[in-house]
C-alpha positions as CSV (number, residue, x, y, z in Angstrom):
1,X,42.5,91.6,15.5
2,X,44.7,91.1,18.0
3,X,47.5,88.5,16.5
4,X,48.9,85.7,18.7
5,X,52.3,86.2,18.0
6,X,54.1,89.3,17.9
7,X,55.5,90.7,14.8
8,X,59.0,91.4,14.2
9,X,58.5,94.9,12.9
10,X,56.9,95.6,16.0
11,X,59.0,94.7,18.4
12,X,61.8,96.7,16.2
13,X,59.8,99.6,16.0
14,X,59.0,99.8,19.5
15,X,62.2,98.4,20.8
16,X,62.3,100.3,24.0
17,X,59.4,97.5,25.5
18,X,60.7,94.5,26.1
19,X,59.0,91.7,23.9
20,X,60.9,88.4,24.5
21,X,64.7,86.9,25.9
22,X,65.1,85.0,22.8
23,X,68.5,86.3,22.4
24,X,70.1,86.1,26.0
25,X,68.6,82.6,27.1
26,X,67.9,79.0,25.6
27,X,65.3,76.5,26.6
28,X,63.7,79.4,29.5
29,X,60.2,80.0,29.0
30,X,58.8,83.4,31.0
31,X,54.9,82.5,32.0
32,X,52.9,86.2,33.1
33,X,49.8,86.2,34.4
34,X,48.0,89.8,34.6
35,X,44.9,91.3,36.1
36,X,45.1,89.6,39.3
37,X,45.0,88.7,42.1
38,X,41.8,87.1,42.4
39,X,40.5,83.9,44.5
40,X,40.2,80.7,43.2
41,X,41.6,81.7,39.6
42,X,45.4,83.2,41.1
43,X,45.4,80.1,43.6
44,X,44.8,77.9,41.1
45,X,48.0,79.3,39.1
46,X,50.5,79.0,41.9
47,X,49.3,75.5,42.8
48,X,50.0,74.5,39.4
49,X,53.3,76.2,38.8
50,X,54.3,74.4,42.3
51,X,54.0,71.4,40.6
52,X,56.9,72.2,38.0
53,X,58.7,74.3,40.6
54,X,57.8,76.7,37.6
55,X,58.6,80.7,38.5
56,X,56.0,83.2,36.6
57,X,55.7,87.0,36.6
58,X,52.7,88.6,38.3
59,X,51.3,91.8,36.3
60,X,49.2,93.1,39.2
61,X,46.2,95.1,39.5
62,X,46.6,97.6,42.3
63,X,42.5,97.5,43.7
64,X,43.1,93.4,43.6
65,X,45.8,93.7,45.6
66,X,43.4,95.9,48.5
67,X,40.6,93.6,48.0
68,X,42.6,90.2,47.8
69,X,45.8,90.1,50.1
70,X,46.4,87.2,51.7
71,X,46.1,85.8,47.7
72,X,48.7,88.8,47.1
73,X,50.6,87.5,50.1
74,X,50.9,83.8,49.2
75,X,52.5,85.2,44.7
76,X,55.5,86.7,47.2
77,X,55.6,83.5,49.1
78,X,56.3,81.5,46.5
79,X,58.6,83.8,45.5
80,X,57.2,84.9,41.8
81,X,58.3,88.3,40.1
82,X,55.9,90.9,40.7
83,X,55.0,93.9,37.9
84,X,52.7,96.6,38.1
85,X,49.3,96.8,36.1
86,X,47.8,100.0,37.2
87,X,45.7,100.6,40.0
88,X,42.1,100.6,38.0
89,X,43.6,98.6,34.7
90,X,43.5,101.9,32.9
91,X,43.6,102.5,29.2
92,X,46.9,104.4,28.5
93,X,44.9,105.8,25.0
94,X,42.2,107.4,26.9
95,X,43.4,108.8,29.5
96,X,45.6,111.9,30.2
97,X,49.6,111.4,31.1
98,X,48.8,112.9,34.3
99,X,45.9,110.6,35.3
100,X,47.7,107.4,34.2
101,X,51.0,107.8,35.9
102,X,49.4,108.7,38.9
103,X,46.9,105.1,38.5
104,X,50.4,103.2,38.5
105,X,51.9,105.0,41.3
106,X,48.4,104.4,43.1
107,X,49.2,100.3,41.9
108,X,52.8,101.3,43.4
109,X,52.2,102.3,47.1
110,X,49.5,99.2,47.5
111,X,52.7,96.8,46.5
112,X,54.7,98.8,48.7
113,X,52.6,97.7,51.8
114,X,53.9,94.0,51.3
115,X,57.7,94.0,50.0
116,X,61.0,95.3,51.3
117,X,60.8,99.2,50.9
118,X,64.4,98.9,49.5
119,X,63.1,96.9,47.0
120,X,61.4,98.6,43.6
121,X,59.4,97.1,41.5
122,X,60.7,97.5,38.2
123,X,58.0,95.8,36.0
124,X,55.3,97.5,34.1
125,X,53.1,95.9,31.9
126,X,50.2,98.3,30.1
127,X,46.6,96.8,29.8
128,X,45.5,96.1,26.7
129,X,49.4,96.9,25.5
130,X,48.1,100.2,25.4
131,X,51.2,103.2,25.8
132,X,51.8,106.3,24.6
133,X,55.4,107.6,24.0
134,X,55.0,110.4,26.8
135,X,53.8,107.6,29.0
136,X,56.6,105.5,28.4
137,X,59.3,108.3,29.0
138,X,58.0,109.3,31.9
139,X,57.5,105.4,33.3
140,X,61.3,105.1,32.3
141,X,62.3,108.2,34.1
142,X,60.5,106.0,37.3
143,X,62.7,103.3,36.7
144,X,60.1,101.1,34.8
145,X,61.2,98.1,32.7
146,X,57.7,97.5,30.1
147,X,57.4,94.2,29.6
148,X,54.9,93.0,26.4
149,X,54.8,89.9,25.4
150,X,56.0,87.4,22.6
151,X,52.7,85.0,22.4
152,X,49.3,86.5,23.5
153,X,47.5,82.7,24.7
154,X,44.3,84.7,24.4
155,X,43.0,83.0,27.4
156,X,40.5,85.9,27.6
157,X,38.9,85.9,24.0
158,X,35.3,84.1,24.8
159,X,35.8,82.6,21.3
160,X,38.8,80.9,21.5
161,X,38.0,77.5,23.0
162,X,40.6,75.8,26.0
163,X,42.6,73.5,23.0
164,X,43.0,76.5,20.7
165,X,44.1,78.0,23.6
166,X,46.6,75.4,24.4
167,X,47.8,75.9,21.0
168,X,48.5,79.5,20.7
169,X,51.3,78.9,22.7
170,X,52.4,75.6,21.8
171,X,52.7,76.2,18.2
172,X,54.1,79.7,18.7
173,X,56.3,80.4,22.1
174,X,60.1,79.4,21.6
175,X,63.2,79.8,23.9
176,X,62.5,83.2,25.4
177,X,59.1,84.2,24.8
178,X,57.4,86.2,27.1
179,X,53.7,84.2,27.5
180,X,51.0,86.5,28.3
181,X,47.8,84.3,30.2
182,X,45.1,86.2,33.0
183,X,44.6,85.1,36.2
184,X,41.0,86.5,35.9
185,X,37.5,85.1,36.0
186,X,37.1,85.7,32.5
187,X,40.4,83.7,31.3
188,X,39.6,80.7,34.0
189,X,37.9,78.2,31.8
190,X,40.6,78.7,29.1
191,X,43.6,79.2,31.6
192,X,42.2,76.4,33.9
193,X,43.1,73.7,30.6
194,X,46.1,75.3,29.0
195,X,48.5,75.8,31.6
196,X,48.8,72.7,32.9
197,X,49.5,71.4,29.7
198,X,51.7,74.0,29.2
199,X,54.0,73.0,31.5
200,X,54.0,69.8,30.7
201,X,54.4,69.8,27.5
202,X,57.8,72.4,27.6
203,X,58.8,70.4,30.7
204,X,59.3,67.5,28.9
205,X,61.3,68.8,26.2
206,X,63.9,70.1,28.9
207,X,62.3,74.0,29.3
208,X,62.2,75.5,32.2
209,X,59.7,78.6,33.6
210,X,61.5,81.9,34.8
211,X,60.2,84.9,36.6
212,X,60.9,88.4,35.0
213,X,64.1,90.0,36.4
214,X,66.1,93.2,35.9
């Protein structure tokens, strides 16, 4: 089972990821969506961080991108962070080094075709927090930051219900934590309740939302 909060020991063990901010910033809250972009659900997340004049972090999935642009398009025009999710949303564990890397650089060259050339995206995130240490060095050696997560909202998880949902972060994210939700199909009924209230609810206590940025 998946747990909603990272441990400790595993953010020391692996401390070459980056987990959370906890110790550089106070009140900031870091909001990622991965897996899109996809209509409806993506749009739906930018209108609602608009609201809040929230920034998030965008772990995309390079075949969205082709198949959804203008929704690609209008995450860089509201000027969110952008990170890499692999072209197919590959699992690191079953697939050679060879055939991974070359899925992110695939991911690489489709974000390429809407930013500044001069600028890299630096911002990895593995699906299903799947990595292998040969992965990582060579990612690294790229110029990859990896970027896991503090609280998992589990936005996905067809038996968590939209309040528990709410909750998993509520209860658990504190200054710094990186907040993992999905701008997917799957996640929309949970993520379609949660983040609004989200937002809200760290608004009001003086919080604000920050994009990812090395």
């Amino acid at each position: 089972m998946i747990p909603i909060k990272t441990p400790n020991i595993l953010k020391y063990i692996f401390s070459g990821y980056n987990w959370d901010f906890s110790s550089k910033n106070s009140k900031k809250i870091y909001l990622t969506f991965d897996d899109g972009p996809i209509p409806d659900v993506t749009e739906f997340v930018l209108k609602e961080l608009s609201k809040y004049n929230a920034k998030a972090t965008f772990f995309c999935i390079g075949d969205n991108i082709k198949r959804h642009p203008a929704i690609f398009n209008k995450i860089l025009s509201y000027e969110h962070a952008i990170g890499n999710h692999t072209m197919n949303h590959l699992k690191a564990w079953k697939n050679d080094s060879k055939t991974y890397i070359d899925n992110v650089l695939a991911c690489s060259n489709e974000i390429k075709h809407f930013i500044d050339p001069k600028k890299k995206e630096k911002l990895f995130r593995p699906p299903y927090g799947q990595i292998s240490y040969p992965k990582f060095k060579t990612l690294q050696s790229l110029g990859y930051k990896i970027i896991m997560w503090d609280i998992l909202s589990k936005d996905w998880d067809q038996k968590t219900s939209p309040e528990e949902c709410f909750q998993n972060v509520i209860q658990n994210a504190k200054q710094g934590s990186i907040i993992v939700f999905h701008d997917s199909i799957k996640a929309a009924i949970n993520l379609k309740y949660a983040l609004p209230k989200v937002l809200e609810y760290y608004t009001e206590r003086g919080y604000t939302f920050e994009k990812i940025n090395f």
